[in-house]
C-alpha positions in Angstrom: 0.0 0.0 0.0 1.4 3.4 -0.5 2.7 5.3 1.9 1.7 9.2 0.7 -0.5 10.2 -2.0 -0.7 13.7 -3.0 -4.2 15.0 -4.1 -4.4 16.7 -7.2 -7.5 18.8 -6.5 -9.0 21.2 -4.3 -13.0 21.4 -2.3 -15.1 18.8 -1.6 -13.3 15.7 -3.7 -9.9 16.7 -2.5 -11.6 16.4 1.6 -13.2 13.1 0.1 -10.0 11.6 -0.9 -7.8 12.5 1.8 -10.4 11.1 4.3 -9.9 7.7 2.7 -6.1 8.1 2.7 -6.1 8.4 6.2 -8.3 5.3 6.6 -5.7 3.3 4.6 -3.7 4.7 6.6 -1.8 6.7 4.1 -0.4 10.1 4.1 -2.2 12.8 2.5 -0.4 15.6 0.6 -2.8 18.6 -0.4 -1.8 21.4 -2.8 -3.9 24.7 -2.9 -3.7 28.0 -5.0 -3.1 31.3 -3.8 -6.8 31.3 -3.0 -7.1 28.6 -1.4 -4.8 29.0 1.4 -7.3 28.3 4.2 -9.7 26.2 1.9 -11.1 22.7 4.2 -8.8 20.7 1.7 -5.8 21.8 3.0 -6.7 22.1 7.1 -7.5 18.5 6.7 -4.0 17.6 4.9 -0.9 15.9 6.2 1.2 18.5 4.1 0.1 21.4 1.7 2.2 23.1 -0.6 1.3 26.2 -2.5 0.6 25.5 -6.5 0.4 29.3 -8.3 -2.1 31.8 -8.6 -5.5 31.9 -8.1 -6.6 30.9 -11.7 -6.6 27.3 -12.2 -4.9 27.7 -14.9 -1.7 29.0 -13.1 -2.5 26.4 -10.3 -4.0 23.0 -10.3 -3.8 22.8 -14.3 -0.2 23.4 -13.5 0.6 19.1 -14.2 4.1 19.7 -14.6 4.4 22.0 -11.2 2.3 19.4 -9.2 4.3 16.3 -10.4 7.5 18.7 -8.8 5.6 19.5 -5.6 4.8 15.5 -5.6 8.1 14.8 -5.9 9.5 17.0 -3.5 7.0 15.7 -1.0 8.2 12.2 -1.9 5.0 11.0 -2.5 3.9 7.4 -3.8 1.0 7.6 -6.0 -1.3 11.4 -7.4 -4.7 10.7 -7.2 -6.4 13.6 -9.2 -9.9 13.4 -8.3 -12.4 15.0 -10.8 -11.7 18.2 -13.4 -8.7 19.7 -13.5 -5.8 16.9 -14.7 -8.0 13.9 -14.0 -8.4 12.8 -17.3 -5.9 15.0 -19.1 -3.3 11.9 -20.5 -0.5 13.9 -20.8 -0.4 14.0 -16.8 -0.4 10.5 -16.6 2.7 10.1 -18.3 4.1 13.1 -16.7 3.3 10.6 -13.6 4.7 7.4 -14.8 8.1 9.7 -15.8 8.0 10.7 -13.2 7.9 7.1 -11.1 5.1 7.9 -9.4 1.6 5.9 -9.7 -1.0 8.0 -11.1 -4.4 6.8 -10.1 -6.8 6.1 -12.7 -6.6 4.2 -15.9 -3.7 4.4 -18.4 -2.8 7.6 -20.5 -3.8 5.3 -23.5 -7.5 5.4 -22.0 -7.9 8.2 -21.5 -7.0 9.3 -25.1 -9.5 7.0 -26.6 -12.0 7.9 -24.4 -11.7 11.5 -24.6 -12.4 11.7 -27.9 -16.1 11.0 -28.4 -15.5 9.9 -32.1 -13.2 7.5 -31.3 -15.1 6.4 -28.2 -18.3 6.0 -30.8 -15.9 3.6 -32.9 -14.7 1.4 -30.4 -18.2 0.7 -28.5 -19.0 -0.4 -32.0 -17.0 -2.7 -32.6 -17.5 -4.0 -28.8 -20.9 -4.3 -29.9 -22.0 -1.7 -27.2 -25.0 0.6 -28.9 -24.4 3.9 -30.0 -26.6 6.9 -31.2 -27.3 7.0 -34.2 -24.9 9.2 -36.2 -21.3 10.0 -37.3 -18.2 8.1 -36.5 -15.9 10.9 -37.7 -15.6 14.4 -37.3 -17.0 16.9 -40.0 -16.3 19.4 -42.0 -19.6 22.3 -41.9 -20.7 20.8 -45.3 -20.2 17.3 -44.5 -22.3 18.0 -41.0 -25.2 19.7 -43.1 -25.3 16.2 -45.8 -25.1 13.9 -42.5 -27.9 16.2 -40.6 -30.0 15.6 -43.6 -29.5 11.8 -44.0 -29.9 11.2 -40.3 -32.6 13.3 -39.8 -33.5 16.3 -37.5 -34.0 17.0 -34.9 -29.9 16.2 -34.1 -27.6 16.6 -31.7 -24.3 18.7 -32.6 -21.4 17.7 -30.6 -17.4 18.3 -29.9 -15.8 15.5 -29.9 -13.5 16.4 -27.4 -14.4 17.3 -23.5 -17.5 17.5 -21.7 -19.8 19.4 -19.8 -22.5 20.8 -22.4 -19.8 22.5 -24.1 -19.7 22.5 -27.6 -23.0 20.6 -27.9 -26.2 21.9 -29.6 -29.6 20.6 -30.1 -31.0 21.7 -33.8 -34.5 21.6 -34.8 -34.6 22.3 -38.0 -32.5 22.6 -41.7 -32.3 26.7 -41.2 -30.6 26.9 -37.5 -28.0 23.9 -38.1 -25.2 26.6 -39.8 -25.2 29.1 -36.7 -25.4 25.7 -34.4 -22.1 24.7 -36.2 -20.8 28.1 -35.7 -20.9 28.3 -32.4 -20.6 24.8 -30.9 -17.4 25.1 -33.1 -16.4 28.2 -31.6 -17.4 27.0 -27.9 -15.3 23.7 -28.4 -12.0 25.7 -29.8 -12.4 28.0 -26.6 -12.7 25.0 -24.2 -11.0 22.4 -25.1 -8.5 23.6 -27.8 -10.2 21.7 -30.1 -13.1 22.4 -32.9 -13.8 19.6 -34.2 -17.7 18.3 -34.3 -19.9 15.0 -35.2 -23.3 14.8 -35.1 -26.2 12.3 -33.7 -29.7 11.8 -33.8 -31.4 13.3 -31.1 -32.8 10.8 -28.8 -36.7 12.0 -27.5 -37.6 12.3 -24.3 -34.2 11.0 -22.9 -33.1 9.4 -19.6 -29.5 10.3 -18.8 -28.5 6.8 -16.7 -24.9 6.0 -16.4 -23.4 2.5 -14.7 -20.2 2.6 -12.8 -17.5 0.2 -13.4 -14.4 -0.9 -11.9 -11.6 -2.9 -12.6 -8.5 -4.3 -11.9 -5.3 -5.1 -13.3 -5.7 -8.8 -13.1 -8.3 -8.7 -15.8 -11.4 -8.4 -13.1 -14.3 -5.7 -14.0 -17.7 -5.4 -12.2 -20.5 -2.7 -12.4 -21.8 -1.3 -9.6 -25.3 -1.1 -11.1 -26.9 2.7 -11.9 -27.4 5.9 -11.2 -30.4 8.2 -12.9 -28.8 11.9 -13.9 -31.8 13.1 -15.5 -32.5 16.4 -13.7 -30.0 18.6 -15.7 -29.7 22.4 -16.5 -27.8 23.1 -19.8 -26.7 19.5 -19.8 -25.1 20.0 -15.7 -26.1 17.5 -13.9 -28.0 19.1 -10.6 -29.8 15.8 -8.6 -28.7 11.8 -8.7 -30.7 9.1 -8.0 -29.3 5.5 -7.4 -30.9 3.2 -8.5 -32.7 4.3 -11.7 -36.3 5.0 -11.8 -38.3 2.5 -13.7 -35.4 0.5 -14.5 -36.5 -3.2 -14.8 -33.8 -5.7 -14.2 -33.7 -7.0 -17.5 -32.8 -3.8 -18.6 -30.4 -3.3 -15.7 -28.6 -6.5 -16.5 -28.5 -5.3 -20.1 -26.8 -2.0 -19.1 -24.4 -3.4 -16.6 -23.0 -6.1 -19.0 -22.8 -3.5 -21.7 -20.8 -1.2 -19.1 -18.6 -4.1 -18.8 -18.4 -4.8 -22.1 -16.6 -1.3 -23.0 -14.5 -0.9 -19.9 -13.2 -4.7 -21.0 -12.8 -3.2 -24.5 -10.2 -0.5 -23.6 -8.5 -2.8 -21.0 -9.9 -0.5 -18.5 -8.6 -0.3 -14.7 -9.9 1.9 -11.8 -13.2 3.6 -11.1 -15.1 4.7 -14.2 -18.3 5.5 -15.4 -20.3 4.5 -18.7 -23.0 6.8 -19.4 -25.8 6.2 -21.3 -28.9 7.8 -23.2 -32.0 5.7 -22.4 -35.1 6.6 -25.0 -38.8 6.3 -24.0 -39.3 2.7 -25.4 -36.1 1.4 -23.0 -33.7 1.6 -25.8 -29.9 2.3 -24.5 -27.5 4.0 -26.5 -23.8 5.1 -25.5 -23.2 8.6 -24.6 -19.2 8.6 -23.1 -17.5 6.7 -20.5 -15.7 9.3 -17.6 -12.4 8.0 -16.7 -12.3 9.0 -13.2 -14.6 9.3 -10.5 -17.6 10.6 -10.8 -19.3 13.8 -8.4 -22.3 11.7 -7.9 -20.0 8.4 -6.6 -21.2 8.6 -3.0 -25.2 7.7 -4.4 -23.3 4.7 -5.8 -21.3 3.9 -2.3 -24.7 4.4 0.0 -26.6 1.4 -1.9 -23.6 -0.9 -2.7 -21.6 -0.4 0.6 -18.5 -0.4 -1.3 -16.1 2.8 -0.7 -15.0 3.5 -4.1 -12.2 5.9 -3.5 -10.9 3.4 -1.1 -10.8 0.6 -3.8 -9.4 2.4 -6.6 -6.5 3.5 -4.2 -6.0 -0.1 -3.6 -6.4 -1.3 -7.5 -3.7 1.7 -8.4 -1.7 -0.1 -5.5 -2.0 -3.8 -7.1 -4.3 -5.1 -5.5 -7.1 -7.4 -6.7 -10.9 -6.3 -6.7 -12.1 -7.3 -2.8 -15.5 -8.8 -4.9 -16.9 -10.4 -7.6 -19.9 -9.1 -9.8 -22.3 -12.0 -8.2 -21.2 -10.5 -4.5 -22.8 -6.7 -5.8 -26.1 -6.0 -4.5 -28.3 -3.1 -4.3 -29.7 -1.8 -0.9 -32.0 1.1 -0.3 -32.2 3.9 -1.9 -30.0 7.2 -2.4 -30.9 11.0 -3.5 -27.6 13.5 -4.5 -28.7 17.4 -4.0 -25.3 19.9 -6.0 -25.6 22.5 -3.9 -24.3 25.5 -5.8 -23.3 29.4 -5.1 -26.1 30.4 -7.2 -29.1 32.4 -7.3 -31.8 30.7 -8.4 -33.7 33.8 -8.4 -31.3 35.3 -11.0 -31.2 32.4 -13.4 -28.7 30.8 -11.2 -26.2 34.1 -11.4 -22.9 33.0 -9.4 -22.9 34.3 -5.8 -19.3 34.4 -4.4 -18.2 35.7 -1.4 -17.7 34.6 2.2 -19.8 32.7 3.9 -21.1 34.3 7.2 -23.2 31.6 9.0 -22.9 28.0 7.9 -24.6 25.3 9.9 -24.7 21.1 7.9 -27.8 19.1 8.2 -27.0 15.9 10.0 -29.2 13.0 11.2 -30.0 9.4 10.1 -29.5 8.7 6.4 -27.9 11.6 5.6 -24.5 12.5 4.1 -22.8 16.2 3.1 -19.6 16.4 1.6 -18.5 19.3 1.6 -15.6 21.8 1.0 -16.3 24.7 2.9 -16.8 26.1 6.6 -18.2 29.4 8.5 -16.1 32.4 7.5 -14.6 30.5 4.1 -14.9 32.7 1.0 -16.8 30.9 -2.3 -14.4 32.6 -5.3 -15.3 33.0 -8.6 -11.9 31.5 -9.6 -13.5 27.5 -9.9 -16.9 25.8 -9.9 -19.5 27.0 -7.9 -20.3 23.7 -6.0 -20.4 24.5 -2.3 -21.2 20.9 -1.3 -22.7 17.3 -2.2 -26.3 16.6 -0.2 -26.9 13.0 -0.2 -30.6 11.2 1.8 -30.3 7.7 2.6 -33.6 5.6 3.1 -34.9 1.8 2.5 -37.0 3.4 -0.2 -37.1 6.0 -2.5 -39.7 7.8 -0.7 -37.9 7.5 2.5 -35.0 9.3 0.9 -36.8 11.9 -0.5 -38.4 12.6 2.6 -34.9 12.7 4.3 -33.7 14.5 1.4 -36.1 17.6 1.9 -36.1 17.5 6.1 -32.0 17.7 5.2 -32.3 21.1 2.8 -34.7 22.8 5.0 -31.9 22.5 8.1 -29.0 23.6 5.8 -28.2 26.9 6.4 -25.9 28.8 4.5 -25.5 32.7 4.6 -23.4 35.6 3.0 -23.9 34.2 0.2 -26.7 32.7 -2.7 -27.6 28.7 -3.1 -29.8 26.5 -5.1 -30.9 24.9 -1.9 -34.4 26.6 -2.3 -34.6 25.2 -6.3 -34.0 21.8 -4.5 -37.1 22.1 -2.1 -38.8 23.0 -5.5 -37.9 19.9 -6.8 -38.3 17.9 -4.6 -41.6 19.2 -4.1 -42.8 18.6 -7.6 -45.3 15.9 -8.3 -43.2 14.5 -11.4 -40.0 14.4 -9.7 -42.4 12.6 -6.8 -43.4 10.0 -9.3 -40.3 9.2 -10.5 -41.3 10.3 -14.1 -38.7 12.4 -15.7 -36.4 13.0 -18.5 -33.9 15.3 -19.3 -36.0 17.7 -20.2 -37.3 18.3 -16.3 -36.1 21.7 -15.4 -36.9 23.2 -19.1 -40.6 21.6 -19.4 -41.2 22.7 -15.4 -39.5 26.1 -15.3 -41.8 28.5 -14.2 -42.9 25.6 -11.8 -39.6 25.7 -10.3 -39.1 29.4 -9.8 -38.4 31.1 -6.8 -41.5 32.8 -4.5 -41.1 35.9 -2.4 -41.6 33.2 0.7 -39.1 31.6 0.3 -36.7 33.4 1.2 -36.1 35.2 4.4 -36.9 38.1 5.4 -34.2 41.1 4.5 -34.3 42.6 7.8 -33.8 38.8 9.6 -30.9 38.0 7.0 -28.9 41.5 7.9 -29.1 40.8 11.2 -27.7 37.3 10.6 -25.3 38.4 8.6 -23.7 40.9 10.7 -23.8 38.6 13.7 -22.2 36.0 11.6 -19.5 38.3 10.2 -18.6 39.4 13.8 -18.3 35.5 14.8 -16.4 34.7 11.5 -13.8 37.3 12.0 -13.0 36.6 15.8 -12.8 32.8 14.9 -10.4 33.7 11.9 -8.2 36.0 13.7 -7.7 33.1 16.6 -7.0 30.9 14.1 -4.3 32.9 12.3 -3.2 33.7 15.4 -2.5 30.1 16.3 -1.1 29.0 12.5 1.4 31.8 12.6 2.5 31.3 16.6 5.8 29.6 16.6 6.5 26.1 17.4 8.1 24.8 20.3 11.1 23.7 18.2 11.4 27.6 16.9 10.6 25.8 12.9 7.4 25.7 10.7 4.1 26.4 12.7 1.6 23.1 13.7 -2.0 24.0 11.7 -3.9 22.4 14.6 -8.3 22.5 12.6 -11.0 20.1 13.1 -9.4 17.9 15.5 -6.4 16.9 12.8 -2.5 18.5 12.9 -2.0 19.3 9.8 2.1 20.1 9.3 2.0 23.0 6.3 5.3 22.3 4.8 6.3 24.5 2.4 2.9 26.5 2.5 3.8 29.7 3.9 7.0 30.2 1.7 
């Protein structure tokens, strides 16, 4: 097992990660941006050492830099979580180079997988259904002869990245030239790459995606599905696991196809296979993610299985623990994104610090989170403040936990989407388990804020300034005590949330 793994990532997934370090009893080595100097990642660390500036891309996209830092912490293995480097091949090798284990799948992988053409051809040939469209990328007049063939409406799409970027949904002949334009344009920006295919658009889609993992003694299981249907602008917002009306034919379908194309790549790690799943229970491939996904934890509260933990110990040589007949689903499990948005202001980012910040707890219930009272939400990376996830025998169970959890999260000082939550998980349709992908847009003005929700103005400044008063005495203490000097007269003990943290190298 390794002895000390640096993490490659900041908020939440960085916390998530170096809490299962520390139950494999490894080291954990945190890395953090000139913003992120106090961030929860790096209080919780063994070791943190400063990565550039604020921007990520003079910090944690940095692979190069990091791979120094790892090796000046003399680290065993970089596990990159999600974003960032994660599935960026060029790290990987950087890594091996490097001799240090990067873990995930091969550089090789990640290449084929990235690009969605190529990822279209080889699911072919594994006999894993695709969408109907293009298995090469198009020139603007080849797009508009494919468009016509296939059919409209059709999805355009880059065939590099992810994310809604660089996708397009085109209804008819007359709109597909601007679509091409600027799903071009948006994909050059992004990803450094313009290039485009097009599908068929699937109807009334169900965005369901099976997780997979593997080994490197030739052993690959699925750990059955998630439902990733509620989506704004194609960003995932709530996670169900397991799908709604998913029948276990269909399941066993799905999970052998999974396996199918993680086997077909010679796959090894956690990934994820995601899938488009039409009205008549037709599946088609959409892209496998090789890393791990935000919504994992839905997947770890009906399986059991810590998937952080096990592809720590797959990157480390071990054997997969179980066996595809030993998987079995239990209960039922809800995933909330809570965001610094506003809602109210079609979802306009709210940065800024956050003044009073009290967690939901209780049975069934789950936050991870990267943030505390009197951390500041920048507008430097994603907005995701934390990960809500309701436990419960049933699905109803876990909704109800689910909505008892958001109405005791308080966050203040800045905007969530924790009221558009309540709203959906107030909505009849959501309620009945019959949605597509199409939720949000259908149910819009449905799911708009009211003048009661939200608290009064005079209430919230009061808050507020009692909260900013608290937040700055505990700061100050706090500096007070990471800048004191050590008994030894050397580098100061960060003593946080019950863990010393040694900040080598951070206050250079």
């Amino acid at each position: 097992m390794f002895q000390k793994v640096l993490v490659a990532n900041r908020g939440e997934i960085a916390v998530r990660i170096i809490r299962a370090c520390h139950e494999l009893g490894i080291k954990a080595v945190a890395i953090y941006s000139d913003a992120d100097r106090d961030a929860l990642h790096v209080r919780y660390a063994d070791e943190a050492y400063h990565c550039g500036e604020a921007p990520s891309a003079e910090s944690y996209l940095q692979a190069e830099r990091i791979v120094e830092i790892a090796k000046r912490a003399k680290v065993d293995a970089i596990h990159p979580g999600f974003g960032f480097l994660s599935e960026r091949a060029f790290f990987v090798d950087l890594c091996g180079k490097a001799g240090i284990t990067f873990i995930g799948p091969d550089g090789s992988v990640m290449k084929a997988m990235g690009d969605k053409v190529t990822a279209r051809q080889m699911m072919q040939k594994a006999g894993v259904p695709i969408v109907p469209g293009t298995t090469e990328t198009l020139t603007d007049d080849e797009a508009e002869v494919w468009a016509k063939k296939i059919g409209f409406p059709v999805m355009v799409k880059a065939t590099a990245g992810g994310g809604g970027k660089g996708m397009r949904l085109v209804h008819k002949e007359a709109d597909l030239h601007a679509a091409l334009q600027r799903a071009r344009s948006e994909a050059q920006a992004s990803f450094g790459d313009g290039s485009l295919y097009i599908e068929k658009f699937v109807e009334e889609p169900r965005h369901i995606e099976i997780q997979v993992m593997a080994d490197g003694y030739g052993n690959t299981v699925h750990l059955f599905e998630r439902e990733c249907s509620i989506q704004r602008r194609h960003q995932k917002v709530i996670e169900e696991a397991p799908a709604n009306r998913m029948t276990p034919e269909l399941r066993d379908q799905m999970g052998k196809a999974a396996v199918a194309a993680a086997k077909a790549v010679n796959y090894c790690g956690a990934g994820t296979v995601e899938f488009l799943v039409d009205k008549h229970n037709h599946f088609y491939f959409l892209e496998m993610n090789t890393r791990i996904q935000v919504e994992h934890a839905i997947t770890e509260a009906i399986t059991g299985i810590d998937l952080v933990k096990t592809m720590i110990r797959v990157a480390a040589g071990e054997k997969l623990p179980f066996a595809q007949e030993d998987l079995a689903i239990s209960g039922h499990a809800i995933e909330a994104r809570i965001y610094a948005e506003d809602p109210d202001r079609n979802f306009a980012p709210s940065p800024g610090p956050i003044l009073l910040y009290r967690e939901p707890g209780g049975i069934g219930i789950r936050l991870d989170s990267g943030v505390y009272q009197g951390a500041t939400v920048t507008v430097y990376y994603d907005p995701m403040v934390a990960k809500l996830i309701a436990m419960g025998r049933t699905r109803a169970e876990a909704i109800e936990r689910m909505r008892r959890a958001l109405s005791e999260y308080v966050v203040q000082g800045i905007k969530t989407s924790i009221p558009f939550h309540q709203r959906v998980l107030r909505h009849p349709k959501f309620i009945e388990g019959k949605y597509d992908t199409g939720f949000i847009e259908t149910h819009s003005e449905e799911l708009s804020l009211k003048d009661g929700d939200a608290n009064s103005e005079e209430a919230l400044r009061v808050a507020m300034m009692a909260a900013a008063i608290a937040a700055y005495r505990g700061a100050k203490e706090m500096s007070e005590k990471a800048h004191a000097p050590s008994a030894k007269g050397a580098e100061a003990p960060w003593k946080a949330f019950g863990r010393r943290t040694q900040m080598r190298g951070a206050l250079r």
